[in-house]
N, C-alpha and C positions, 0 to 999 in steps of 0.2 A: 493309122487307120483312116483308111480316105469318108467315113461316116462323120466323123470328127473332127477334121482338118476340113470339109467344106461345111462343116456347120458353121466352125469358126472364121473360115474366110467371110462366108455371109452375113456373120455377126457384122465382123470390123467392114465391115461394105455396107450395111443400112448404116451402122452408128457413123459413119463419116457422112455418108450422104441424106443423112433427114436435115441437117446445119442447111445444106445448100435448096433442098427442096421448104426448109422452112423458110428460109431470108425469099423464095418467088413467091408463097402462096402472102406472105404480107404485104408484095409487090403489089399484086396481084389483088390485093382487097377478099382471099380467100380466106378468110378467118368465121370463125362460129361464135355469133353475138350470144352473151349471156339471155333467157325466156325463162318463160315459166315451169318448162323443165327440164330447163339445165341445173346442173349442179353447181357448173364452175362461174365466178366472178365478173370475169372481164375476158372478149375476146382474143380467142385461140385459134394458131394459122391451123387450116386445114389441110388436106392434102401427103399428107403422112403415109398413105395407102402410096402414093407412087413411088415412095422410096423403099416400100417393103416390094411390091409389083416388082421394079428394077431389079433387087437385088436378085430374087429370086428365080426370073425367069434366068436373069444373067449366068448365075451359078449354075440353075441345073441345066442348061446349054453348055457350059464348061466345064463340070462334073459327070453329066450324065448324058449325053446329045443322043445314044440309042433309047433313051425312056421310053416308050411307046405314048405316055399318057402327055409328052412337054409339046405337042403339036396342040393338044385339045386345052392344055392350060395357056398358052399363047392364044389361041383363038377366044379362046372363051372366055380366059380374063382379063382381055384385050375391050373385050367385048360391055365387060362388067366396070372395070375401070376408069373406061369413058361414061357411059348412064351415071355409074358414082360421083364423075366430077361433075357433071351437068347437075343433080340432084344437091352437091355440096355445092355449087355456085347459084344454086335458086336462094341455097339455105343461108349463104350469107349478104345476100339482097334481103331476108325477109321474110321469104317467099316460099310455097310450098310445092314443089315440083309433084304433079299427077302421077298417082301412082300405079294405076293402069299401064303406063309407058314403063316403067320400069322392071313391074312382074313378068309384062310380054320380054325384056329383054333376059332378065332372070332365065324365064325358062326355056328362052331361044337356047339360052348358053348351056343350059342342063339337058339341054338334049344332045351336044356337041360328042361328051364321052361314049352314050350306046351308040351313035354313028361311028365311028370309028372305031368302034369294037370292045371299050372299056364299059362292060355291064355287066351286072350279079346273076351270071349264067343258069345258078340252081343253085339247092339246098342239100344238103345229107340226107338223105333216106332215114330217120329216126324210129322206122319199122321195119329196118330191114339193111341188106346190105346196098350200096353205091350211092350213086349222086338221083335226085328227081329233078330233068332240067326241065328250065322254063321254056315256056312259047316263046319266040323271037319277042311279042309284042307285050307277055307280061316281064322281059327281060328288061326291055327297053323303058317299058312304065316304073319300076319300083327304082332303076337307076337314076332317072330323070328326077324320082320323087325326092330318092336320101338326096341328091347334090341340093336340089334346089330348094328345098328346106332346109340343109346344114346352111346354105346362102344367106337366109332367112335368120335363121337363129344366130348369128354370129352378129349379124349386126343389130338385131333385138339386143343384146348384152352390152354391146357397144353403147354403155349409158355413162362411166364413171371411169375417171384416169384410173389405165391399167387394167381392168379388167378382162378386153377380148384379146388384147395383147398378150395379158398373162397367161389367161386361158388357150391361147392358139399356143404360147409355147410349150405348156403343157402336154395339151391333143397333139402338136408335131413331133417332140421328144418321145411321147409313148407310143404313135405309130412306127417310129423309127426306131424303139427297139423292139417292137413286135415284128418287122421284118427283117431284124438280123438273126432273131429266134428262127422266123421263117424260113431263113437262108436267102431273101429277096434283097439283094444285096442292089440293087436299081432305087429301087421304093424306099428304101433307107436311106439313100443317101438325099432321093429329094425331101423327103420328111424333116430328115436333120438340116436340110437346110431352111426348108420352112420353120423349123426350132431357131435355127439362129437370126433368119429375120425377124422374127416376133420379137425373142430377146434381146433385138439392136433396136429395134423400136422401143422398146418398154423400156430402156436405159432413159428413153425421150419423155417417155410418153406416162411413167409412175407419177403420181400427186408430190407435187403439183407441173400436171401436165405442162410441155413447153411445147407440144404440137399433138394434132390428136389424125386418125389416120381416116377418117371421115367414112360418110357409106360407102366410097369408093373402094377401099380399105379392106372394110368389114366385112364388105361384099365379095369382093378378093377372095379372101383369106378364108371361109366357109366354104367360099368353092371349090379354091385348091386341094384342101384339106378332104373335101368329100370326094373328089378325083381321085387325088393317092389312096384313101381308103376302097375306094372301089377294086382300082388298080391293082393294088394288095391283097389284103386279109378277106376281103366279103366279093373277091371273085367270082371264087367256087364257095361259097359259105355253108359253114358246119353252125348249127347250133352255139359251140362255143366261140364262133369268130365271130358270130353275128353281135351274142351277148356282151364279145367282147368289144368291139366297135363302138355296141351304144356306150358303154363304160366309158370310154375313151371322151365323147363328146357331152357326156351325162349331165354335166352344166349345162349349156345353152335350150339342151333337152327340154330340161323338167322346168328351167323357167319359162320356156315356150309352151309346156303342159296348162303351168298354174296358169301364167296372163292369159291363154286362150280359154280357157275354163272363165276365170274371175269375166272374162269380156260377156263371153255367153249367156251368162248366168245375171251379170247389168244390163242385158240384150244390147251391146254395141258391138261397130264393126269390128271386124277381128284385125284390121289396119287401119285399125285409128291409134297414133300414139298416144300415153297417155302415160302416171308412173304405178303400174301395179308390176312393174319389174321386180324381182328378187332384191338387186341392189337399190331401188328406189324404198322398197321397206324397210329396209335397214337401215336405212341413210335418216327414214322419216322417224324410226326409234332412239335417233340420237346416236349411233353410230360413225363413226368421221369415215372419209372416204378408203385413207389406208386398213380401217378394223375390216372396212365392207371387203377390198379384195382380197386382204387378208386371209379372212374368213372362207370366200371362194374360190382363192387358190386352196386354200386346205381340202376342200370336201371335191375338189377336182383332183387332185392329188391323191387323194386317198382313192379316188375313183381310177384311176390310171394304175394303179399301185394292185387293185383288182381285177383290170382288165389285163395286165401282163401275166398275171396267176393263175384266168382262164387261159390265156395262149399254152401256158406252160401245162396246163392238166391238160389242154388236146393234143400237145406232142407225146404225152405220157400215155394215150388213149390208144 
């Protein structure tokens, strides 16, 4: 089954090539010095995002070259990849790259999908029969909004070996079998390949991390993930696609909920780092690093384990 067989090319294609992109970023002096809110000890090379990057675009260039959406993921996270390593090279100076420059590049790249055509056209009529489609221009807004927030959230989590890693293989596995249910036989196969780069990085990148895949990375991989879901199941979105969707991402979600809430609510900026992360409370309750993902891959898992059972009640609908 070609869903299968390029997930697992793209496994063994990041797990060979992080060794090599780890021995340049130590060359390189890209490593992330232990701070005040880090977890880990002693520095750790960065740059782990270009060997997920690589694999990825590589595969579904090789897997899927008719995608519609691998134009907009080349450009766009061509786009994000660079900011990220510029951002991870301030970060291991010391230094705190502006963050202004980097949201404008965010959302330049989250506007890339409704240009080219990949946006959440409409909704289900839930009073009635057919689809209620959007304006062009409220098409273009809520699309721009899921990518560029899933951007956001993924690297908010990006706090503790293993976790966005874990978590992306996660969300890509279960977008990838919601569109074999789908019949989206395109969308699944770059899904499962984004499942196997995660999972060739996480071979890496589990406590105690030997390379971490930096905002470059994080950045990435949020955005890909909210492409293909566009691309996919929340095209023409039904109620149960939509619910299903957020399921699927549910982690990154809700601790983007809490920390933006808790910031609110200390009246600070809503991008200021800081540790009222999910995993940063856990960790502060005496939790070791593997209970924390542990624990996060489970309540993501469960959540994915839900969002394929709405897909399956709306083929049954």
């Amino acid at each position: 089954m070609k869903v299968i067989a390029a997930a697992l090319m793209t496994f063994v294609c990041v797990v060979l090539l992080v060794p090599l992109v780890r021995t340049i970023a130590l060359r390189l002096g890209m490593v992330d010095v232990p701070g005040s809110r880090k977890v880990h000890q002693a520095p750790i090379p960065l740059m782990g995002g270009v060997a997920i990057y690589a694999g990825t675009i590589v595969m579904t260039a090789r897997w899927v070259p008719q995608l519609k959406a691998l134009p907009v993921l080349v450009a766009g996270g061509t786009l994000l990849l660079v900011i990220g390593l510029v951002d991870d090279a301030f970060k291991a100076k010391g230094r705190e790259f502006p963050v202004w420059p980097r949201l404008g590049v965010y959302l330049a790249a989250s506007v890339l999908p409704p240009l080219w055509g990949i946006r959440v056209e409409g909704v289900t009529n839930v009073w009635g029969d057919g689809m209620i489609l959007f304006p062009e221009w409220v098409a273009w807004t809520v699309t721009a909004l899921w990518i560029f927030a899933l951007t956001n959230m993924f690297n908010f989590i990006d706090g503790v070996d293993g976790l966005a890693s874990g978590i992306g293989t996660l969300a890509s596995f279960t977008l990838a079998a919601t569109a074999v249910l789908t019949d989206q036989g395109s969308i699944a196969i770059a899904a499962a390949i984004m499942g196997g780069a995660c999972l060739g990085f996480l071979i890496h990148n589990f406590h105690p991390a030997r390379i971490f895949m930096g905002d470059a990375g994080a950045v990435y991989l949020g955005y890909s993930l909210g492409v293909i879901s566009v691309a996919g199941s929340m095209k023409t979105a039904t109620v149960l696609s939509v619910g299903a969707a957020l399921l699927v991402f549910a982690v990154p979600i809700l601790d983007t909920v809490v920390v933006f809430t808790r910031r609110l609510l200390r009246r600070t900026g809503l991008h200021r780092a800081d540790r009222l992360h999910t995993h940063h409370r856990l960790l502060q309750r005496g939790w070791s690093q593997v209970q924390t993902v542990s624990f996060l891959y489970l309540i993501g898992a469960l959540f994915s384990i839900a969002s394929i059972l709405l897909v399956l009640m709306q083929m049954r609908t």
